[in-house]
N, CA and C atoms of all chains as a GROMACS GRO file, in nm:
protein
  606
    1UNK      N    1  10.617   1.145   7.080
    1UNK     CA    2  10.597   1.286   7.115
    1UNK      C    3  10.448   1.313   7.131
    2UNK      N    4  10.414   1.403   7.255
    2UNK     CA    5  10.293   1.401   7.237
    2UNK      C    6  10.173   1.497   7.148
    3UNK      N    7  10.103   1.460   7.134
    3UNK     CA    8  10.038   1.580   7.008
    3UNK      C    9   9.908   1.657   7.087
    4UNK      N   10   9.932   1.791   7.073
    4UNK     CA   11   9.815   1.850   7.186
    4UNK      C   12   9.724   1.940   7.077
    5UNK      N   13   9.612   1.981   7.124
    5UNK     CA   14   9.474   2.026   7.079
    5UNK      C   15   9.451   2.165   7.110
    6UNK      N   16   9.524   2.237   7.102
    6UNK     CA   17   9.478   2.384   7.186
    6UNK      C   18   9.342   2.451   7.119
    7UNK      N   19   9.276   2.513   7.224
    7UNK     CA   20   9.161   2.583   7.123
    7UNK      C   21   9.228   2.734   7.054
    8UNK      N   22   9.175   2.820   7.004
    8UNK     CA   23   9.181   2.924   6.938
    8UNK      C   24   9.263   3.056   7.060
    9UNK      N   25   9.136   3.023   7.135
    9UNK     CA   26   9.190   3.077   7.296
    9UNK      C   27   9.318   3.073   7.349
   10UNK      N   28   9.349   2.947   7.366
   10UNK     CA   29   9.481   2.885   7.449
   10UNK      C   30   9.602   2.902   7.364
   11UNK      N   31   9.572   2.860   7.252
   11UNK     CA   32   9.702   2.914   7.134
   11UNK      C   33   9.732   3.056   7.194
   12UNK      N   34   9.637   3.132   7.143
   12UNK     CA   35   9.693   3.295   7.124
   12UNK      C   36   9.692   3.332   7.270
   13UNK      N   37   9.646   3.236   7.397
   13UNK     CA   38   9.738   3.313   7.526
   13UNK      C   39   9.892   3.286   7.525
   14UNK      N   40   9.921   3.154   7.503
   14UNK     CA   41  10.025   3.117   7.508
   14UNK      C   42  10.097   3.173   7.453
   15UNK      N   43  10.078   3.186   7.288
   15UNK     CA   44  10.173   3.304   7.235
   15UNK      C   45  10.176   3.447   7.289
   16UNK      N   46  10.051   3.504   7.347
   16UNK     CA   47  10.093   3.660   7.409
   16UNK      C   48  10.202   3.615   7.500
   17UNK      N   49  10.173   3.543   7.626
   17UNK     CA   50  10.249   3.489   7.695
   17UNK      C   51  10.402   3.505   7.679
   18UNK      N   52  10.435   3.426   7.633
   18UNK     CA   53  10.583   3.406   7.550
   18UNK      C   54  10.631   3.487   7.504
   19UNK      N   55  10.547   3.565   7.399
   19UNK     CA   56  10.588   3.653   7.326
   19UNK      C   57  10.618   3.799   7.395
   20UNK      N   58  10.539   3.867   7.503
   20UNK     CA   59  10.529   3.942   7.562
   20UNK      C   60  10.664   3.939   7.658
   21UNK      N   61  10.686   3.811   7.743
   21UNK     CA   62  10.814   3.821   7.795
   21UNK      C   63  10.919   3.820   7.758
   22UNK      N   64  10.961   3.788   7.622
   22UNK     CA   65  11.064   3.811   7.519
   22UNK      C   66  11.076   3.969   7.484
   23UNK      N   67  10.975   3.982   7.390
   23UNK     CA   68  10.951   4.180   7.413
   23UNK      C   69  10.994   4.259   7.559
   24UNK      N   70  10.932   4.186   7.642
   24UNK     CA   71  10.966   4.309   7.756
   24UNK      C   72  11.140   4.276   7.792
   25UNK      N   73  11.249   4.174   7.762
   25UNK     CA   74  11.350   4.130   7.855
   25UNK      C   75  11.434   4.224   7.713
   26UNK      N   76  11.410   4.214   7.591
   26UNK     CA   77  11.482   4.252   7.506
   26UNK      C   78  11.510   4.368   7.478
   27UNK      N   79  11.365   4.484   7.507
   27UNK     CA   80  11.322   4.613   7.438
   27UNK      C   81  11.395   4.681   7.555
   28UNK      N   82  11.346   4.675   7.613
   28UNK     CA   83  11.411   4.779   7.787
   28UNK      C   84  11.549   4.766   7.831
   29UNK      N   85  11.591   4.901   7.934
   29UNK     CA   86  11.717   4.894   8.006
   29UNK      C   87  11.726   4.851   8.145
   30UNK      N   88  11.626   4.836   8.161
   30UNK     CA   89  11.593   4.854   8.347
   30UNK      C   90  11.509   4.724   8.416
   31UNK      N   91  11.555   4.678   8.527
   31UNK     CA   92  11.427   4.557   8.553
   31UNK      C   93  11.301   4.579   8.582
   32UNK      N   94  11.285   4.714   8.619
   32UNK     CA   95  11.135   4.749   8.631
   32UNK      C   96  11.047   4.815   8.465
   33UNK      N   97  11.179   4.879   8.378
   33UNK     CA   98  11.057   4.908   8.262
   33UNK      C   99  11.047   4.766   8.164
   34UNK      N  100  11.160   4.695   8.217
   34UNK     CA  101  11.108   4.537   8.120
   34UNK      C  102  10.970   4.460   8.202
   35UNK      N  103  10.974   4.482   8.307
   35UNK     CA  104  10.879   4.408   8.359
   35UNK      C  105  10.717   4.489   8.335
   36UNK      N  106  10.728   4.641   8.318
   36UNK     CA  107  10.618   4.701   8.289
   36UNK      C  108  10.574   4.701   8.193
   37UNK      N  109  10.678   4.676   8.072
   37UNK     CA  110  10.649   4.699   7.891
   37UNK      C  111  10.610   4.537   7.916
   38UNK      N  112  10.680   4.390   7.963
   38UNK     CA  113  10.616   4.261   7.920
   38UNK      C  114  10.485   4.290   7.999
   39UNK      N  115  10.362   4.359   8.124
   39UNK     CA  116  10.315   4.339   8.096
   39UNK      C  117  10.215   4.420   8.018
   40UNK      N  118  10.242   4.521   7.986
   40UNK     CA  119  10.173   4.611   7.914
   40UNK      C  120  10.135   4.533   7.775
   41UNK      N  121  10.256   4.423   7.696
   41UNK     CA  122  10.247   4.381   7.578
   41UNK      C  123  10.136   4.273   7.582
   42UNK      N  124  10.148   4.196   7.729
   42UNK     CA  125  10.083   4.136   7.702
   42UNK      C  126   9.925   4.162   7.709
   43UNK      N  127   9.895   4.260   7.798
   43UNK     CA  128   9.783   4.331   7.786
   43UNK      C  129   9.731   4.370   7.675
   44UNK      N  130   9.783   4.427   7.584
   44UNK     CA  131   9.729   4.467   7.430
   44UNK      C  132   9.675   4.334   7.394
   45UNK      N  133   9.812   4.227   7.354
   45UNK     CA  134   9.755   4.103   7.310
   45UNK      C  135   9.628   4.044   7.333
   46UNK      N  136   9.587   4.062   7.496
   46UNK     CA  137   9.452   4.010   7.532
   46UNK      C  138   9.322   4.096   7.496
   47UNK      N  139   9.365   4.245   7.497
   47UNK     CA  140   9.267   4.315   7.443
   47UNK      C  141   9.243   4.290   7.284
   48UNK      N  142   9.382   4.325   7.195
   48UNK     CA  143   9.358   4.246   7.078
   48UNK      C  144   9.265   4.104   7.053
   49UNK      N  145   9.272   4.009   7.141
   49UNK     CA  146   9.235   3.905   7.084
   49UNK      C  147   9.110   3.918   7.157
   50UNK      N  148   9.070   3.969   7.217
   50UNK     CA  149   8.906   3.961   7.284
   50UNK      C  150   8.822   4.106   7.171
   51UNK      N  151   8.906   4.183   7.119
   51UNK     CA  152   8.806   4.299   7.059
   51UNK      C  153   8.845   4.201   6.920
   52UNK      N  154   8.904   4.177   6.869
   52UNK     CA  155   8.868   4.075   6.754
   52UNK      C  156   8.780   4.022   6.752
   53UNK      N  157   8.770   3.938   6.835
   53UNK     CA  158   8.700   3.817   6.878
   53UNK      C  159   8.592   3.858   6.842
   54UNK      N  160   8.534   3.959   6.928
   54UNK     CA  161   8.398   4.012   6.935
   54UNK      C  162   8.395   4.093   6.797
   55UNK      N  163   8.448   4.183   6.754
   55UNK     CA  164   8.457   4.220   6.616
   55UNK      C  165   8.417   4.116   6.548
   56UNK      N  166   8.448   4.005   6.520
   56UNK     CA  167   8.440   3.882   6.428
   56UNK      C  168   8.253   3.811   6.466
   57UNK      N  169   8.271   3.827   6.598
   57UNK     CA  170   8.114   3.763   6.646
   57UNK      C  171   7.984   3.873   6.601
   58UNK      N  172   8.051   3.995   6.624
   58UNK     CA  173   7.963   4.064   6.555
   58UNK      C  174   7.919   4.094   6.400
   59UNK      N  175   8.014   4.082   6.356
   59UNK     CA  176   8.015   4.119   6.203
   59UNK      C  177   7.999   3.983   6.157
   60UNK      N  178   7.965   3.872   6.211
   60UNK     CA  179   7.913   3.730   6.164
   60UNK      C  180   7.771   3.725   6.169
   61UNK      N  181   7.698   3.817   6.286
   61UNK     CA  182   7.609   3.823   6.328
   61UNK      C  183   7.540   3.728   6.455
   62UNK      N  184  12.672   6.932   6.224
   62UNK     CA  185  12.525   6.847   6.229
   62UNK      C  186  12.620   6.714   6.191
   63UNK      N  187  12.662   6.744   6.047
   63UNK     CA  188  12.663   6.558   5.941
   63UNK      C  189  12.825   6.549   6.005
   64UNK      N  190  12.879   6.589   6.051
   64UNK     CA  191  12.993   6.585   6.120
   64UNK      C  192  12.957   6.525   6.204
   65UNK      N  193  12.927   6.526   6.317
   65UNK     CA  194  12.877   6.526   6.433
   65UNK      C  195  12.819   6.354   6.414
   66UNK      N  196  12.707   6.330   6.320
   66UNK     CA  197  12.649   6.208   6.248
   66UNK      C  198  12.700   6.134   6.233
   67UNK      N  199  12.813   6.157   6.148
   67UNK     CA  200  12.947   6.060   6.089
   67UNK      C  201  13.062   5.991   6.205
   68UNK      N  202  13.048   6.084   6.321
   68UNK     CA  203  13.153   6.065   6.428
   68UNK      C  204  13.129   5.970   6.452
   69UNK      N  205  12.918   5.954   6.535
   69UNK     CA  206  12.877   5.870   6.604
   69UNK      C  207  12.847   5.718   6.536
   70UNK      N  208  12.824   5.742   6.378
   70UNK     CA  209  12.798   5.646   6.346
   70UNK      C  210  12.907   5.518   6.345
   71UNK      N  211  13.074   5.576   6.306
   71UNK     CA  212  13.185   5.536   6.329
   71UNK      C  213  13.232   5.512   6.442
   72UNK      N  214  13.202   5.561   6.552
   72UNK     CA  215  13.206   5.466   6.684
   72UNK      C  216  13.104   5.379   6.701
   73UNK      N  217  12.975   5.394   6.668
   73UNK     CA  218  12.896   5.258   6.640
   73UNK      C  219  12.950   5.166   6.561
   74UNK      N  220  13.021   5.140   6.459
   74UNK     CA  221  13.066   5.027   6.381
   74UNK      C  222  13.205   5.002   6.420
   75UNK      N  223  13.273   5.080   6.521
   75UNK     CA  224  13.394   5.062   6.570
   75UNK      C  225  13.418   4.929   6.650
   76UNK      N  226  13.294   4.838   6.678
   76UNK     CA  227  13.332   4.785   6.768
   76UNK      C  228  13.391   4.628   6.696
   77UNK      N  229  13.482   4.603   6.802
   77UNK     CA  230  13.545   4.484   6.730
   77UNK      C  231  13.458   4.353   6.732
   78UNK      N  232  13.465   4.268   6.607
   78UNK     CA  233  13.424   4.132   6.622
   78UNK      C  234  13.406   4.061   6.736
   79UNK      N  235  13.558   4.052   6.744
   79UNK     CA  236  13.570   4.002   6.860
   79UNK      C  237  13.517   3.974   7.024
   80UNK      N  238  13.418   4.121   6.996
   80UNK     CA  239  13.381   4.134   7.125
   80UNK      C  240  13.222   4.089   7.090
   81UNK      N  241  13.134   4.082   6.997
   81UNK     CA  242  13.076   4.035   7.024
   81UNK      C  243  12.988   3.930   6.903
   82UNK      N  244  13.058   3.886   6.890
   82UNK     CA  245  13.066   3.749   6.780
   82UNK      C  246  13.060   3.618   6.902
   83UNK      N  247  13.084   3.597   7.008
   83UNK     CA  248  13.051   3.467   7.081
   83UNK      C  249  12.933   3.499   7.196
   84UNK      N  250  12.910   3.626   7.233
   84UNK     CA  251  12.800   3.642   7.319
   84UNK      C  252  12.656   3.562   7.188
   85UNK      N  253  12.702   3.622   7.072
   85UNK     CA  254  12.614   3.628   6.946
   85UNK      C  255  12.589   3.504   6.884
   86UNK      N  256  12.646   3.405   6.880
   86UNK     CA  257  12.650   3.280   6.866
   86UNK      C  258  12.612   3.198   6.914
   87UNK      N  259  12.646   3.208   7.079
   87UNK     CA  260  12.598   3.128   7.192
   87UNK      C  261  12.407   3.169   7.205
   88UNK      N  262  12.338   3.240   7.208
   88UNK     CA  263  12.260   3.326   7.160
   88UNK      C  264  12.150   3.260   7.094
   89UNK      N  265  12.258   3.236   6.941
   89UNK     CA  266  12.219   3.184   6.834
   89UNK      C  267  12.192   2.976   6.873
   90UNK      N  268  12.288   2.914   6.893
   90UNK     CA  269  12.272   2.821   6.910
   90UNK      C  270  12.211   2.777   7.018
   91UNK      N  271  12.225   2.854   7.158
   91UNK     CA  272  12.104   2.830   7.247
   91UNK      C  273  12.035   2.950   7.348
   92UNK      N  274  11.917   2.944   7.285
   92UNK     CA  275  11.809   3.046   7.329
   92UNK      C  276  11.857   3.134   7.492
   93UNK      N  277  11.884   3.220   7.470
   93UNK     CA  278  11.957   3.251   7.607
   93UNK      C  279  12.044   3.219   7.649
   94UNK      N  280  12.144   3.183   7.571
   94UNK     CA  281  12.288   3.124   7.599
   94UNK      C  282  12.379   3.287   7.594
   95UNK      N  283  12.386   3.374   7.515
   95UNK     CA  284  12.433   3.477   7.511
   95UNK      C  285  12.418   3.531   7.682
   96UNK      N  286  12.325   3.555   7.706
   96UNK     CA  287  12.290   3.610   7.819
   96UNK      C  288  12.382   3.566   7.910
   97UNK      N  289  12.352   3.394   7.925
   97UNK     CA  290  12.407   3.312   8.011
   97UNK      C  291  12.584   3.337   8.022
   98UNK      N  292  12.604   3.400   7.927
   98UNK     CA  293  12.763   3.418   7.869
   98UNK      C  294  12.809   3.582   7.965
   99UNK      N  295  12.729   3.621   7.917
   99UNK     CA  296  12.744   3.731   7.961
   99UNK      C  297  12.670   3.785   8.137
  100UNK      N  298  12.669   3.675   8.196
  100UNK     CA  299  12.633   3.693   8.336
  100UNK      C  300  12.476   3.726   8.380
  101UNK      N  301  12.387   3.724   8.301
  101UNK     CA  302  12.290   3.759   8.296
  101UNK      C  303  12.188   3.665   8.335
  102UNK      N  304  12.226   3.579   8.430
  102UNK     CA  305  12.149   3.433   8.400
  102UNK      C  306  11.989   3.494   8.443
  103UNK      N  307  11.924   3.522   8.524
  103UNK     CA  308  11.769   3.570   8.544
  103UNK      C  309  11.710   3.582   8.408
  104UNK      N  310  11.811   3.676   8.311
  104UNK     CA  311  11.710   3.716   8.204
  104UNK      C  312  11.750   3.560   8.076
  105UNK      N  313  11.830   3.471   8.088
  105UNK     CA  314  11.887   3.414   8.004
  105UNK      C  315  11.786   3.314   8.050
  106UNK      N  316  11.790   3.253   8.191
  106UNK     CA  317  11.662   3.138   8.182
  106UNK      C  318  11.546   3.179   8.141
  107UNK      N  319  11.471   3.322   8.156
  107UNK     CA  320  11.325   3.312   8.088
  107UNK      C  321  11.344   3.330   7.954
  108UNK      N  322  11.437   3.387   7.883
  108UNK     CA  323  11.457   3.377   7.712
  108UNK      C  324  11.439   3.253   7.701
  109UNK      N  325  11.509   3.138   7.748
  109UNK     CA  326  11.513   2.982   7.730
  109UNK      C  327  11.405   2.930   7.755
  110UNK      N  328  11.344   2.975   7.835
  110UNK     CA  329  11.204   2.878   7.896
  110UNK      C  330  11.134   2.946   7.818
  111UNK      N  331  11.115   3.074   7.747
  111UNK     CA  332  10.996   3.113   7.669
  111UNK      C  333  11.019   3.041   7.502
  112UNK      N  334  11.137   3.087   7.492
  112UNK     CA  335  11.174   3.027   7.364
  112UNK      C  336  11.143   2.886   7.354
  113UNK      N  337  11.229   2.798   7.451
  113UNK     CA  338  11.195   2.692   7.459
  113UNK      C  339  11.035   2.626   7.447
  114UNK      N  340  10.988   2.668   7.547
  114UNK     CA  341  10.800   2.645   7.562
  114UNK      C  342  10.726   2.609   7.410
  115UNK      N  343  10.773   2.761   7.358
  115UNK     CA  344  10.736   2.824   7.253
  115UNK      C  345  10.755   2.679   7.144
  116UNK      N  346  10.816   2.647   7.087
  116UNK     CA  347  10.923   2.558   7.010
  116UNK      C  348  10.841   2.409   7.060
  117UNK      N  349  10.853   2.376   7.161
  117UNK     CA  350  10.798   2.267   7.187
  117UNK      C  351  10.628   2.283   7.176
  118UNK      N  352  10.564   2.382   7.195
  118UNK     CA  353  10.453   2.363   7.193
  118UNK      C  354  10.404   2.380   7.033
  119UNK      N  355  10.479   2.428   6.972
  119UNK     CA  356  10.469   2.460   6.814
  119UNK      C  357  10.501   2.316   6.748
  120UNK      N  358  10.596   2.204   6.836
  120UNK     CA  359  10.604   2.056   6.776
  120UNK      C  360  10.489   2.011   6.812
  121UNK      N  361  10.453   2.006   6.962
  121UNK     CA  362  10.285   1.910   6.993
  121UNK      C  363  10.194   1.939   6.921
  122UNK      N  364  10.209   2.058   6.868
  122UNK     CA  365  10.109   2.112   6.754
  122UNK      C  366  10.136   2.048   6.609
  123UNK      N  367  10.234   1.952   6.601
  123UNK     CA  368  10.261   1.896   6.490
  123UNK      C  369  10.293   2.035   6.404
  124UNK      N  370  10.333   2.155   6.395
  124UNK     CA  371  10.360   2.246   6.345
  124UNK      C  372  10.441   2.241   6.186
  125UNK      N  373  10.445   2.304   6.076
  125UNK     CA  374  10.545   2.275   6.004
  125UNK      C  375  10.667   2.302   5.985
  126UNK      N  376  10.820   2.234   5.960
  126UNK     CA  377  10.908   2.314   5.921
  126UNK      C  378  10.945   2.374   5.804
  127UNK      N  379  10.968   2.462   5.747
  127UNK     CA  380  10.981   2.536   5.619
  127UNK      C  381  11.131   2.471   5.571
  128UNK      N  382  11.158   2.426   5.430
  128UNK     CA  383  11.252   2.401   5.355
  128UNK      C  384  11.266   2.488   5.237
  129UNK      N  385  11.387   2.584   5.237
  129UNK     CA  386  11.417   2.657   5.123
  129UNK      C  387  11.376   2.603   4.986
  130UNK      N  388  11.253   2.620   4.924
  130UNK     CA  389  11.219   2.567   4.823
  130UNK      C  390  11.198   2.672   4.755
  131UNK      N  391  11.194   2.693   4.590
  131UNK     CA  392  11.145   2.765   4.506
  131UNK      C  393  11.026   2.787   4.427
  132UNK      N  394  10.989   2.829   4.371
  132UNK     CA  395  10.841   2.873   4.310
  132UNK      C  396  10.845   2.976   4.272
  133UNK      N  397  10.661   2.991   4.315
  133UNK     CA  398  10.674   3.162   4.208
  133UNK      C  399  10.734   3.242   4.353
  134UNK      N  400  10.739   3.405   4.344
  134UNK     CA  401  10.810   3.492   4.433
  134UNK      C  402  10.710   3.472   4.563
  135UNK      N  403  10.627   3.449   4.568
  135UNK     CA  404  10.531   3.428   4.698
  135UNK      C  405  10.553   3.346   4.787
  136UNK      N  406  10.598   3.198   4.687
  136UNK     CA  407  10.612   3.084   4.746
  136UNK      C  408  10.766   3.068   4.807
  137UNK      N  409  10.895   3.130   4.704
  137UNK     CA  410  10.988   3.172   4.761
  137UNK      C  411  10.997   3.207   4.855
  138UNK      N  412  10.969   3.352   4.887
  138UNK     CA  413  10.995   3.404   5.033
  138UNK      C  414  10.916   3.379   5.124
  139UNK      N  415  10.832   3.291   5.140
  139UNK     CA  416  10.770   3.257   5.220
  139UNK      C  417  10.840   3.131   5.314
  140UNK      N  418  10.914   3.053   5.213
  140UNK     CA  419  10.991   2.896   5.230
  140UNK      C  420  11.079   2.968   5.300
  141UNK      N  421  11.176   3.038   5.203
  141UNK     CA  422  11.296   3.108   5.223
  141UNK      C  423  11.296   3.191   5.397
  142UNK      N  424  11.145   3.261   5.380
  142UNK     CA  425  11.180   3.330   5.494
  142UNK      C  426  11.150   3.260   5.642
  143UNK      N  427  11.071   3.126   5.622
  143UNK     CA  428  11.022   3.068   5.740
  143UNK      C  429  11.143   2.944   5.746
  144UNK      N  430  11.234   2.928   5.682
  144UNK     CA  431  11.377   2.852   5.702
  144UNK      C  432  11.418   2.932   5.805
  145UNK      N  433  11.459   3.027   5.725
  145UNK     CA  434  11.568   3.128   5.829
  145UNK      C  435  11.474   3.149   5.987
  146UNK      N  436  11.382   3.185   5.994
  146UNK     CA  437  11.314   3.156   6.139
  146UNK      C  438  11.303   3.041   6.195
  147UNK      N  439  11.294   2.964   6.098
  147UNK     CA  440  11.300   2.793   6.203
  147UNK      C  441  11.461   2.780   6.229
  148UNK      N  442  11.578   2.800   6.129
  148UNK     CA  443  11.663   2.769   6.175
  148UNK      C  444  11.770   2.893   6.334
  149UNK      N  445  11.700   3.026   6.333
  149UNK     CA  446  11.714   3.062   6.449
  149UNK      C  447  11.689   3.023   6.531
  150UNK      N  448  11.611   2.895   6.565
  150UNK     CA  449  11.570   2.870   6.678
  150UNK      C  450  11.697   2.783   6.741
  151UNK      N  451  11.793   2.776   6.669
  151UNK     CA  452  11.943   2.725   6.700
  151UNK      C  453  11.895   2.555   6.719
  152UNK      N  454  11.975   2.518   6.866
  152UNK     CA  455  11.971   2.388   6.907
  152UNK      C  456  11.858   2.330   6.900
  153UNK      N  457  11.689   2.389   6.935
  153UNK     CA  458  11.576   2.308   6.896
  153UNK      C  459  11.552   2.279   6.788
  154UNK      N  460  11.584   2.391   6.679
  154UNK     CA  461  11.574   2.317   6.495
  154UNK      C  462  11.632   2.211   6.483
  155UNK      N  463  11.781   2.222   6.543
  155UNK     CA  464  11.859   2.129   6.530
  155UNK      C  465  11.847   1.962   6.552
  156UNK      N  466  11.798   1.972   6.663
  156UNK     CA  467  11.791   1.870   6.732
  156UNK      C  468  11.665   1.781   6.691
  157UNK      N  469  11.515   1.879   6.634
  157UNK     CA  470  11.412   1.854   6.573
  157UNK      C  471  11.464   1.768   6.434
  158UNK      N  472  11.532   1.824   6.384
  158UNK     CA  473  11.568   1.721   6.249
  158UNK      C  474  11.634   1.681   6.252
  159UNK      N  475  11.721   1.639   6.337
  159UNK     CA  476  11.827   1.530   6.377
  159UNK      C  477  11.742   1.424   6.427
  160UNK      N  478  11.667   1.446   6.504
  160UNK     CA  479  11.534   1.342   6.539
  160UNK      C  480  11.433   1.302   6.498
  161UNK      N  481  11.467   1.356   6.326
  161UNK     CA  482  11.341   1.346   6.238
  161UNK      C  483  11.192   1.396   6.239
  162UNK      N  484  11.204   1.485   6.281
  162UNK     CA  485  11.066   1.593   6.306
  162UNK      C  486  11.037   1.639   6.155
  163UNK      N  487  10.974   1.605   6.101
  163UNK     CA  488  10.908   1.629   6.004
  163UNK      C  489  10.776   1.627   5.918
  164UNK      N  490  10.691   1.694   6.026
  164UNK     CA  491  10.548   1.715   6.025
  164UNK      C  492  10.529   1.805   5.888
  165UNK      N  493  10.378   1.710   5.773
  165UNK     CA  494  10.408   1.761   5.678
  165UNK      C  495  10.268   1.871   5.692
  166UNK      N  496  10.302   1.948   5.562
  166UNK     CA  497  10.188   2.079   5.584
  166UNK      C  498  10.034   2.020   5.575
  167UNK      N  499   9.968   2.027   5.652
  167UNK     CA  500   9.828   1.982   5.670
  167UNK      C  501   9.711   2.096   5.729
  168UNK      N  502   9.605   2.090   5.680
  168UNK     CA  503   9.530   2.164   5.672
  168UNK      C  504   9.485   2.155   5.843
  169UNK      N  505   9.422   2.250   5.870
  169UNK     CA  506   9.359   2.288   6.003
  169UNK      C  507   9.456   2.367   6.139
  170UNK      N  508   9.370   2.420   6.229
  170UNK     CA  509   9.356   2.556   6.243
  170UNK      C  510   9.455   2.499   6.349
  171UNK      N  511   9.464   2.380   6.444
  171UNK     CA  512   9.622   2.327   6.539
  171UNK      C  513   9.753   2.362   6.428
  172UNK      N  514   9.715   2.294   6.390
  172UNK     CA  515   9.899   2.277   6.276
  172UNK      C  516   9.944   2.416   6.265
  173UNK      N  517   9.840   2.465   6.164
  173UNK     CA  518   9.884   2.620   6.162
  173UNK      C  519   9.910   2.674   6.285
  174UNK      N  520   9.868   2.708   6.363
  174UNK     CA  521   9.896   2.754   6.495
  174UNK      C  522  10.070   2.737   6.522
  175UNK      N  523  10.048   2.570   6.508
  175UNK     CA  524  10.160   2.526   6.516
  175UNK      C  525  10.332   2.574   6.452
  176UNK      N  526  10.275   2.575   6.312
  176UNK     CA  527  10.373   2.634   6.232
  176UNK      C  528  10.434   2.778   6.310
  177UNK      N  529  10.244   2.835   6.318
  177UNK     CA  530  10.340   3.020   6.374
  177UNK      C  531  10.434   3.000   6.470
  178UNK      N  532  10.367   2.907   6.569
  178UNK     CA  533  10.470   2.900   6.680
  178UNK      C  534  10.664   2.869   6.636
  179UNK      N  535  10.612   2.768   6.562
  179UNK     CA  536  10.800   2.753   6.555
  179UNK      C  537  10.845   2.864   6.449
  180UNK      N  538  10.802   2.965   6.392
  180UNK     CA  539  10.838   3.029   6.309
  180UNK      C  540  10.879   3.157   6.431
  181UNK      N  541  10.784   3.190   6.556
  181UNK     CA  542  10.759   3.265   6.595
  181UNK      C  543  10.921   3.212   6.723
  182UNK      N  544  10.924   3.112   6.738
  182UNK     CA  545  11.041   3.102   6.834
  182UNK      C  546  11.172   3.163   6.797
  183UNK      N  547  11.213   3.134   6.690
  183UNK     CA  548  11.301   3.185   6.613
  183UNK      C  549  11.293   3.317   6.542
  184UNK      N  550  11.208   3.407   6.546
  184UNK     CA  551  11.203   3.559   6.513
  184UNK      C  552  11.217   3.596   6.664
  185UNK      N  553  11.189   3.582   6.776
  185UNK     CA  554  11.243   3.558   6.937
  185UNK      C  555  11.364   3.552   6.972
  186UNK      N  556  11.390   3.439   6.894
  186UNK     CA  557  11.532   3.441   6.952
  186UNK      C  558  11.627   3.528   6.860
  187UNK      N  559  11.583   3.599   6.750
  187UNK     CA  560  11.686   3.658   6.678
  187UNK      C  561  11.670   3.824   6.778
  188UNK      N  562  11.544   3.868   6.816
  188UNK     CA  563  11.567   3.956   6.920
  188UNK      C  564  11.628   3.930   7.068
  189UNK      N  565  11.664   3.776   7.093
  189UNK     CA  566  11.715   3.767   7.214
  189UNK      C  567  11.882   3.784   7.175
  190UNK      N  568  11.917   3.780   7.035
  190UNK     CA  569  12.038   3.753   6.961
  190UNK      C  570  12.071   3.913   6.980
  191UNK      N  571  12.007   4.001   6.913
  191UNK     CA  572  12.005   4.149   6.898
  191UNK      C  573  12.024   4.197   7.058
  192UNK      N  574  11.960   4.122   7.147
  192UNK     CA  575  12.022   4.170   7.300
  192UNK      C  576  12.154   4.165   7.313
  193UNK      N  577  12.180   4.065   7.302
  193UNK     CA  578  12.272   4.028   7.409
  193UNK      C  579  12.406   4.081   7.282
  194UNK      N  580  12.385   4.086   7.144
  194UNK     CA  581  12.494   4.197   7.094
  194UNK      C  582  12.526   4.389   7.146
  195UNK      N  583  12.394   4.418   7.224
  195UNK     CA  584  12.345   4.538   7.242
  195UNK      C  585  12.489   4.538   7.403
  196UNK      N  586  12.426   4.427   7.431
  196UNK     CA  587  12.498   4.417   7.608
  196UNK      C  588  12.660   4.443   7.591
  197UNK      N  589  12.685   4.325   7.480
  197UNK     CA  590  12.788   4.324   7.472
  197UNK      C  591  12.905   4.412   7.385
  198UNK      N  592  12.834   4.534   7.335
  198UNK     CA  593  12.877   4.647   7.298
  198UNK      C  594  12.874   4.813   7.358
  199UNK      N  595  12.812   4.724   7.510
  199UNK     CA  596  12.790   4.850   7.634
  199UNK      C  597  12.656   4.912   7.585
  200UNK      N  598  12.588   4.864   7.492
  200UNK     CA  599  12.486   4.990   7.473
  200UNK      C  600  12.342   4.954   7.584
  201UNK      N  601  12.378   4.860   7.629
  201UNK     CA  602  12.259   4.800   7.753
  201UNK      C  603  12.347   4.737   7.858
  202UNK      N  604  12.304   4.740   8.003
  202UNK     CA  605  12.333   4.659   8.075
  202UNK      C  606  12.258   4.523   8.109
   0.00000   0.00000   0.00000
């Protein structure tokens, strides 16, 4: 099996990723508000993980 | 008002087993199989391919699986509760320890990753589970 290396980055796209299209197919009634809520979710996720990010770079100094 | 409450709640629990105990299963044992049951195939292959993805990329990650073990209450529900998420992941848990997948807990920031992921496939698929009971009780199309 092969064993892979993701950085910090690539992990947590992959999981918005995934995770976001699960949320949007499950939460909604309609094919257009599932497709607007997966990508809205996944949008947070990337904002989440980039204002962290920088939250963390800053407050490290 | 609590009249009214009581009506609806009793046609919510009215519904028979029967009707959706195999959408719920299929579901359960493979990631978008409910769907697939219930005619839904568009939304049943990306449940599968996300779930799926998900699951496999949480093994290349050498990820851990959780075994119902005991301890103090921390360590309990932590075992306890990351079983029950690995074993939602139905046929990939399955098939993972039938094939001897048994990556042990090791320090660093892949593995962990890893772990969330297969913990995270299976809290997924228990909302892809919660669909396709929803479908199959008319409350979604």
């Amino acid at each position: 099996m092969p064993k892979i290396n993701l950085s910090h980055f690539e992990a947590a796209f992959l999981f918005a990723l995934f995770t976001s299209v699960v949320m949007g197919i499950t939460t909604k009634k309609t094919d257009a508000e599932r497709k607007n809520y997966g990508i809205y979710c996944f949008g947070c996720f990337l904002v989440a993980l980039f204002g962290i990010a920088w939250l963390m770079r800053i407050g490290h100094g | 008002m609590a009249a009214q409450t009581t009506t609806v709640a009793s046609q919510e629990s009215s519904h028979p087993i029967s009707v959706w105990i195999l959408p719920v299963l299929a579901a359960w044992i493979v990631p978008g199989g409910g769907h697939f049951l219930q005619k839904k195939t568009g939304r049943g292959i990306l449940l599968l391919a996300s779930i799926g993805l998900m699951f496999l990329f949480g093994m290349f990650m050498r990820g851990m699986m959780f075994s119902p073990e005991k301890g103090d209450i921390l360590t309990t529900l932590i075992n306890y509760g990351g079983f029950v998420c690995d074993v939602a992941s139905g046929v990939f848990y399955f098939a993972a320890t039938m094939f001897g997948y048994a990556a042990p807990d090791m320090p660093g920031d892949v593995h962990d990753y890893g772990t969330k992921f297969l913990v995270t496939a299976g809290l997924l698929n228990i909302l892809a589970m919660v669909d396709s009971y929803e479908i199959a009780v008319g409350k979604k199309d």
